[in-house]
DRENRO-96960 format. One record per residue: residue in one letter; x, z, y of N, C-alpha, C in turn. Coordinates in steps of 0.1 Angstrom, whole numbers, padded with zeros to 4 digits, always signed. Each point is the difference from the previous one (the first is absolute). Last residue first. Layout:
<lotis>
aXZYXZYXZY/...
</lotis>
This chain:
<lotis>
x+0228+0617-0359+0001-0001+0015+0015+0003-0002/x-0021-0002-0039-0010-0004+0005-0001+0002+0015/x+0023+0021-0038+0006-0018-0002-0010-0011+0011/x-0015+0052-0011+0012-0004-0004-0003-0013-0001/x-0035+0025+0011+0003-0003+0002+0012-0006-0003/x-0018+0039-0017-0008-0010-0003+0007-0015+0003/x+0025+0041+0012+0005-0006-0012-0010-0011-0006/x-0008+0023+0041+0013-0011+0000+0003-0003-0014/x-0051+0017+0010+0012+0008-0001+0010-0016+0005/x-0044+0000+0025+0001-0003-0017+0017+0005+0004/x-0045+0021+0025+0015-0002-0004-0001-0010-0010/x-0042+0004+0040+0008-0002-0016+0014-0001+0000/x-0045+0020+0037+0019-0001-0003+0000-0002-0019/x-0043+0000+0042+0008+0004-0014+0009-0004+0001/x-0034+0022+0036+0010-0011-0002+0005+0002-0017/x-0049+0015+0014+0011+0000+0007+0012-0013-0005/x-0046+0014-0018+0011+0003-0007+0014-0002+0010/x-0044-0004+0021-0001+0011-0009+0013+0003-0004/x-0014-0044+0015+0010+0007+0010+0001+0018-0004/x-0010-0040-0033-0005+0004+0008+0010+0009+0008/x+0028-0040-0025-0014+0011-0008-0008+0003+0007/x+0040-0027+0005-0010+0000-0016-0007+0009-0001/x+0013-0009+0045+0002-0009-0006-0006-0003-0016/x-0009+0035+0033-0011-0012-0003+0008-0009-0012/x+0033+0032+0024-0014+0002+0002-0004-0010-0004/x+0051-0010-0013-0010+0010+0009-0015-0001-0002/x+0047-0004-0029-0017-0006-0001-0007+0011+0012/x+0053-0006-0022-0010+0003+0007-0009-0007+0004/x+0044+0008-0033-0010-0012+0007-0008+0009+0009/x+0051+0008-0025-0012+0007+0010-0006-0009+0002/x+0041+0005-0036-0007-0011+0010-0009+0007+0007/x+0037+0032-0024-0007-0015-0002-0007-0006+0011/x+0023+0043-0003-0007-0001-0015-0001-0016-0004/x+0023+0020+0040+0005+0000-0007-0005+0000-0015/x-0018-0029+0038+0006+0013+0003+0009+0001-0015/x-0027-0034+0038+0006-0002-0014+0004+0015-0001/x-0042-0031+0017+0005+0004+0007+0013+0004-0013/x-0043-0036+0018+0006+0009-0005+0014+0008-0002/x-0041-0036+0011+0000+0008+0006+0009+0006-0008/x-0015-0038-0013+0012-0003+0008+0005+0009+0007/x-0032-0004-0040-0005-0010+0019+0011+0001+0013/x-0009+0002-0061+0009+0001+0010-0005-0004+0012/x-0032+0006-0036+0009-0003-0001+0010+0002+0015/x-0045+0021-0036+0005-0003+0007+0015-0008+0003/x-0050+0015-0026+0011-0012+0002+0003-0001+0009/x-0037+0031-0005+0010+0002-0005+0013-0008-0005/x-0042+0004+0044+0010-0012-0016+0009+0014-0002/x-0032+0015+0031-0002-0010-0004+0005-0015-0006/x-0007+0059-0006+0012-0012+0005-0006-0011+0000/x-0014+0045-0020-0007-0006+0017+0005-0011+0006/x+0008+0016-0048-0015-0012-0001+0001+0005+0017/x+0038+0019-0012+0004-0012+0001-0013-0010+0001/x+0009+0050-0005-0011-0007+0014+0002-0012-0003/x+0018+0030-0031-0008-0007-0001-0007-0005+0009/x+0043+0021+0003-0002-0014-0003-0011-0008-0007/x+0018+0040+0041-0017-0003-0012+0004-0012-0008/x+0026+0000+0034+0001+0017+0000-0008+0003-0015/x+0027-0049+0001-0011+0007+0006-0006+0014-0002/x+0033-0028-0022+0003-0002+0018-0010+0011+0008/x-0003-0018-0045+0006+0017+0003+0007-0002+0007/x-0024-0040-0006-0010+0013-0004+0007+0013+0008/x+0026-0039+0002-0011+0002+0005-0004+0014+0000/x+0031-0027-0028+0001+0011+0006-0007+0004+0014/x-0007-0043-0025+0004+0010-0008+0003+0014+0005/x+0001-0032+0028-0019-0002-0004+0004+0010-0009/x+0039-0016+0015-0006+0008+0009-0017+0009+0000/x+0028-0032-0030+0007+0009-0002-0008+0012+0014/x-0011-0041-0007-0005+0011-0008+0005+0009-0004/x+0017-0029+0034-0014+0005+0007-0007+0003-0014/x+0047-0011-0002-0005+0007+0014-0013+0007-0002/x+0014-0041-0021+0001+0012-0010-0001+0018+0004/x-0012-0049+0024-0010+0007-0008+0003+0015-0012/x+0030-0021+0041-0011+0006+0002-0012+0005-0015/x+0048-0019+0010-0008+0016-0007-0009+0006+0001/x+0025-0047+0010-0008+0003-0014+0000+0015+0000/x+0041-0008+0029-0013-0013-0004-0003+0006-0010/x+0020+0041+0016+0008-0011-0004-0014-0012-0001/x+0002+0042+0034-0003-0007-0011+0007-0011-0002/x+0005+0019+0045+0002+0009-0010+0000-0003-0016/x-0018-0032+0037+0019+0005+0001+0006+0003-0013/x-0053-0006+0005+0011-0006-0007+0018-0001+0006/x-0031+0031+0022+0001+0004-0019+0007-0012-0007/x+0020+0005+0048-0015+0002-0004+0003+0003-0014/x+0032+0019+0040-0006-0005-0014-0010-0006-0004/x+0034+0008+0051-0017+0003-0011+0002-0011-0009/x+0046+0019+0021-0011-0011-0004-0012+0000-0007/x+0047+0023+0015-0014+0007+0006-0012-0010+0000/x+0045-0005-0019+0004-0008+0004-0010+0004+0013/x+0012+0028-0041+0011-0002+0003+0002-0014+0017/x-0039+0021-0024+0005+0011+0009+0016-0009+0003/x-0052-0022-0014+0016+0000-0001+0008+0012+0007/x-0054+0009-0002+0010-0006+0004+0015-0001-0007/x-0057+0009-0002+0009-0001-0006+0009-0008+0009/x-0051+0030+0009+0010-0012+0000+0012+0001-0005/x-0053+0014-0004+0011+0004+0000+0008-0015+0000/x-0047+0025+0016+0010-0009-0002+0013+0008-0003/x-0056+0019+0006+0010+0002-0004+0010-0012-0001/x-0048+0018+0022+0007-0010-0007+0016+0005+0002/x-0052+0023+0013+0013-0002-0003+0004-0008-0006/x-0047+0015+0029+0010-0009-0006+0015+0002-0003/x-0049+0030+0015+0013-0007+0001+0008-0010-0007/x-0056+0015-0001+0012+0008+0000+0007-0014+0005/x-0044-0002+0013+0003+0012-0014+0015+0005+0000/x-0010-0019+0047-0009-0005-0009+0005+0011-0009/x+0034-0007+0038-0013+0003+0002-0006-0006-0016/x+0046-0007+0006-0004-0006+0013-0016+0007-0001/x+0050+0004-0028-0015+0010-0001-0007-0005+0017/x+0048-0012-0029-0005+0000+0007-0020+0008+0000/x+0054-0005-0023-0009+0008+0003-0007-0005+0009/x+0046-0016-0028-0009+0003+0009-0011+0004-0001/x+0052-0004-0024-0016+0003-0003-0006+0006+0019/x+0047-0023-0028-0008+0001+0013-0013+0001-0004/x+0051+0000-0028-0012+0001-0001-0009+0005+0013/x+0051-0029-0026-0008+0011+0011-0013+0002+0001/x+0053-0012-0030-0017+0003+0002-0009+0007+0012/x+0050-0028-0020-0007+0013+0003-0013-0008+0003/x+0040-0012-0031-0014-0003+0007-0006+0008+0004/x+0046-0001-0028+0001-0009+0016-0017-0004+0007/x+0002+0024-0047+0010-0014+0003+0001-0009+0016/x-0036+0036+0002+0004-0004-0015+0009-0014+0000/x-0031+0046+0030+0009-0014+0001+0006+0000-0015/x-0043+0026+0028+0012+0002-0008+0005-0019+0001/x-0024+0022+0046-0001+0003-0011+0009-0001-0014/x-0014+0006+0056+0010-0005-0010-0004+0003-0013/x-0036-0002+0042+0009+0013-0005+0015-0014-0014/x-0042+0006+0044+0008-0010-0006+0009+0005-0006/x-0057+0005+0023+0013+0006-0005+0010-0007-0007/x-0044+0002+0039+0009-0008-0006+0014+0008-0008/x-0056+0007+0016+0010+0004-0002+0005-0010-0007/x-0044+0011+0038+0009-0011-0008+0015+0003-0001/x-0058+0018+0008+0012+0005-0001+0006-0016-0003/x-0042+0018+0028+0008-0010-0008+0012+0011+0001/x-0053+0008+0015+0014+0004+0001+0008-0004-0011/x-0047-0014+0011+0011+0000+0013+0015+0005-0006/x-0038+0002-0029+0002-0013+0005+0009+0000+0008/x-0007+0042-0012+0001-0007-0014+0004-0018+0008/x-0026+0034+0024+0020-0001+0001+0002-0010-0008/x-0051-0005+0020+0008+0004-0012+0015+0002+0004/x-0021-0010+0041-0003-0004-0009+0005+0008-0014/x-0018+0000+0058+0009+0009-0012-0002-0013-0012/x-0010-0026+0040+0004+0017+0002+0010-0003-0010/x-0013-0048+0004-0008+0014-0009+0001+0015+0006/x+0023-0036+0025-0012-0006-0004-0011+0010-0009/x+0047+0004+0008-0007+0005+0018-0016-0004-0005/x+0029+0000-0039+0000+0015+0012-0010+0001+0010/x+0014-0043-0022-0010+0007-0005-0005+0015+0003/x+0038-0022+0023-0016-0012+0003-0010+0009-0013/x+0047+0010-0012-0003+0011+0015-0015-0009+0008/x+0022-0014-0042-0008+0009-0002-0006+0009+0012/x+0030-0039-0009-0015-0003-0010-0006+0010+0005/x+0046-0002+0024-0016-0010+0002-0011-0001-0007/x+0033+0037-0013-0010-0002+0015-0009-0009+0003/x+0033-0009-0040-0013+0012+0002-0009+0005+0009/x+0039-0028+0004-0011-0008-0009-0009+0009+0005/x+0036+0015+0016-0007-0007+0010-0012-0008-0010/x+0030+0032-0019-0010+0004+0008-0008-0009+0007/x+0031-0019-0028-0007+0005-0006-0013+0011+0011/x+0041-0021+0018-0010-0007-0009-0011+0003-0005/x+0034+0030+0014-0006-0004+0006-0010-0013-0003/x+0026+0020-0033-0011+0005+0002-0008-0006+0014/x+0037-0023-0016-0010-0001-0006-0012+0010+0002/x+0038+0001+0029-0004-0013-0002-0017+0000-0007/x+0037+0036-0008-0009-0001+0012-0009-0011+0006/x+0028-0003-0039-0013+0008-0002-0006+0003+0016/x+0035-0031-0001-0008-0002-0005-0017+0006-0008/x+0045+0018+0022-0008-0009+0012-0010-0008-0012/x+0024+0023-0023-0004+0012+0005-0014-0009+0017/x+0031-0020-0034-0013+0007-0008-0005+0005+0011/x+0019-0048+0018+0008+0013-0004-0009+0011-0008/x-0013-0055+0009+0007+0016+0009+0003+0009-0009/x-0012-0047-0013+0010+0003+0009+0003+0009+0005/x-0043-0005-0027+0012-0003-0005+0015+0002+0010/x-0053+0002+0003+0012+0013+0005+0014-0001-0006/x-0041-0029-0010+0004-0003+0014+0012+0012+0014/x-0018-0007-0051+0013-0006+0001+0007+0001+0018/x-0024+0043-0025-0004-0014+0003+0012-0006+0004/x+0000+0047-0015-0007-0001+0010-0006-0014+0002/x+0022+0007-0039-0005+0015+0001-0010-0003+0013/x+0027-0032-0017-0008+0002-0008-0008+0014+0002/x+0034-0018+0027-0011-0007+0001-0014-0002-0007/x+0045+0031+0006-0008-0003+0006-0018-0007+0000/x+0036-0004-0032-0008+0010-0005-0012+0006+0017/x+0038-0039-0003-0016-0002-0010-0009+0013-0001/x+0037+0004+0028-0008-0009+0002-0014-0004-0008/x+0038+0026-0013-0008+0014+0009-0010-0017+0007/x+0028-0014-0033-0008+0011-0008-0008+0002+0014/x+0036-0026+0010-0012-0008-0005-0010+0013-0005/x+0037+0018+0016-0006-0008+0008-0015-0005-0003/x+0031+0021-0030-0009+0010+0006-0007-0009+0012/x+0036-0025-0022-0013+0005-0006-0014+0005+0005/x+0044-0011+0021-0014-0012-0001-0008+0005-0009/x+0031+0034+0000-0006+0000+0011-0009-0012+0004/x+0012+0020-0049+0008-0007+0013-0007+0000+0012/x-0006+0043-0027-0004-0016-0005+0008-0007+0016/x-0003+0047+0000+0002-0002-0016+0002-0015-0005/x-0032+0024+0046+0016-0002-0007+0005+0002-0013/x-0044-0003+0021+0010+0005+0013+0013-0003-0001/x-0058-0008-0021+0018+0003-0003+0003+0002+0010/x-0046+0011+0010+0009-0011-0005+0009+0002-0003/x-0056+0024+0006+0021-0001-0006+0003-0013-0001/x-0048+0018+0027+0007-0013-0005+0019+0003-0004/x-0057+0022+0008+0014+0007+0000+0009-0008-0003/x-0047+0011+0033+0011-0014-0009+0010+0011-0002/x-0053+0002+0016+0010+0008+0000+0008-0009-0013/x-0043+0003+0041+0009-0007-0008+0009+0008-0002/x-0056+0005+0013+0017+0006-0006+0006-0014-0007/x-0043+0000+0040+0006-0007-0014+0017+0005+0000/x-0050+0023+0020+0013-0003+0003+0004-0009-0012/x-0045+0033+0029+0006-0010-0014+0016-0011+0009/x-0025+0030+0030+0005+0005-0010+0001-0003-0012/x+0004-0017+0051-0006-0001-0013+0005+0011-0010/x+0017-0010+0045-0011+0014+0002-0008-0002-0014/x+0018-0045+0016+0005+0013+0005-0012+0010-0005/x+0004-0035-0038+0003+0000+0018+0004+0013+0003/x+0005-0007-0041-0007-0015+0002-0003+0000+0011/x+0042+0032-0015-0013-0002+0006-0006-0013+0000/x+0044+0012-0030-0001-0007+0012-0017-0002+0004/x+0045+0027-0025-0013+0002-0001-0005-0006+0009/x+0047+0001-0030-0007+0000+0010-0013+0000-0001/x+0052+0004-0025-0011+0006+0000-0008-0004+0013/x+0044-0013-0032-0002-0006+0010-0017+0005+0002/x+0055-0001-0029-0014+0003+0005-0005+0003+0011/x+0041-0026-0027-0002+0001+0011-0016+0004-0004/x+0044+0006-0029-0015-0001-0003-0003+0003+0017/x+0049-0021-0028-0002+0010+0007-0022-0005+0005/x+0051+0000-0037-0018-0006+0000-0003+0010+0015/x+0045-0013-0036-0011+0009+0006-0006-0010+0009/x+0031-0005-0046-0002-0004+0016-0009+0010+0002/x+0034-0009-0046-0009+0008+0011-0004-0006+0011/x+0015-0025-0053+0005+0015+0012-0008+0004+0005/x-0013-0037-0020+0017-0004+0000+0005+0012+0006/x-0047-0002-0012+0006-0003-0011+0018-0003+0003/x-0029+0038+0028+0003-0016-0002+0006-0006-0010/x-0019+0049+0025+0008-0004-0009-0007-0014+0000/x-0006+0030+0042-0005-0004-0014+0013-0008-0009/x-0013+0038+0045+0015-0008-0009-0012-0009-0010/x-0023+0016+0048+0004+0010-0017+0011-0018-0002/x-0027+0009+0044+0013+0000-0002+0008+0003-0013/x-0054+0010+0002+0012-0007+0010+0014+0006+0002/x-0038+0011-0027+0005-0013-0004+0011+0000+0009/x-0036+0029+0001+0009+0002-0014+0013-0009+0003/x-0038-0009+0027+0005+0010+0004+0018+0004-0012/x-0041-0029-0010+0012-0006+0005+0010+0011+0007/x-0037+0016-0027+0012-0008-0005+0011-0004+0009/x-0036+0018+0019+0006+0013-0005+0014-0010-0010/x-0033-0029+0026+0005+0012+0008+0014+0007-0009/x-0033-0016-0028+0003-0013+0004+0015+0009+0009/x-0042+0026-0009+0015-0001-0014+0010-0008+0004/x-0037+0000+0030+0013+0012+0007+0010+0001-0012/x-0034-0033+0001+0010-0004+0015+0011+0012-0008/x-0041+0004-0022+0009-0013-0005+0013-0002+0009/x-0036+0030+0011+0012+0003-0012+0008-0010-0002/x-0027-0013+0027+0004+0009+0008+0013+0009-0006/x-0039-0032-0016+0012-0004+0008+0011+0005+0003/x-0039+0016-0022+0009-0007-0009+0012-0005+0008/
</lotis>
């Protein structure tokens, strides 16, 4: 599961780099730093933890304190706060090293201690992807889905999306975006369009509420609102991630 998951992941961001995007005020472009490695739990091991990052940033199109503030926050949300001040590229190097040195120390003491073990346990994967997404009235959108898979049943994915001011590169929260009081007309309007959110909208008896409301995760395009509900949250890890639209025209008068 990992493995595919890395290389669709891989094959997008690939797509991606350096492409034009359209902007509610014109054009900018976007440039996609990728980033492939395989780091032994020791020498001469043959289990290894894959890291593979594909991180787009704007480049140009937006003021330049913009893109500033943007490529900062978006650093920090992709890799951590503590990669905040460097640069993408010194920052993914950063972060993988990090990342191998976790991995090692958990795992290279059980090497020497057990022999052979299962792969399955030993061989980690950890994927970070950051792609642009849609924009509405001066709000772009951006969406970071990670991957991790440290040994046991399966992997882990979670999905964030972030919203920025394009005209100032200021993260959005939801109450930025919303006008006071939307939350409860929000959240049946969310519950309501649930079901055919879902591939099956009869799975809705695997859900553990069909009452749902705004958690802050979401995202904007050209149909409407995007919430997202990662793993566990409302459901079993079975139904994966869900995504509710509510249209723009539900919405009206209400951000």
């Amino acid at each position: 599961m990992g493995n595919s998951y890395l290389s669709i992941m891989a094959a997008v961001a690939a797509a991606c780099t350096g492409c034009l995007l359209s902007s509610c005020n014109g054009e900018f472009s976007s440039t996609t730093y990728n980033s492939e490695d395989s780091f032994p739990a020791a020498e001469g091991s043959k289990y290894a933890l894959e890291v593979r990052i594909s991180a787009e940033y704007p480049v140009s199109g937006l003021q330049k304190a913009a893109l500033d503030n943007m490529d900062n926050v978006l650093t920090a949300a992709l890799f951590g706060e503590e990669y905040a001040a460097l640069d993408p590229e010194q920052a993914i190097e950063a972060y993988k090293a990090d990342r191998a040195k976790e991995y090692r120390e958990t795992n290279a003491p059980l090497i020497k201690e057990s022999g052979e073990m299962p792969a399955a346990s030993l061989d980690w994967s950890d994927c970070v992807t950051g792609t642009v997404g849609g924009c509405h009235k001066n709000v772009l959108s951006y969406s970071i889905t990670k991957y991790s898979f440290t040994g046991g049943a399966h992997g882990m994915t979670a999905e964030t999306a972030l919203n920025f001011d394009m005209k100032t590169g200021t993260l959005l929260t939801e109450e930025d975006f919303f006008k006071e009081g939307y939350k409860d007309r929000l959240s049946g309007l969310l519950s309501s369009r649930l079901a055919e959110s879902l591939e099956n909208p009869s799975d809705t008896s695997m859900l553990f509420t069909q009452e749902i409301g705004p958690n802050g995760n979401f995202s904007i395009g050209e149909e409407g609102v995007t919430y997202i509900y990662n793993q566990y949250e409302i459901g079993p890890y079975s139904m994966g991630i869900i995504r509710v639209t509510v249209p723009w025209e539900d919405i009206e008068g209400m951000y």
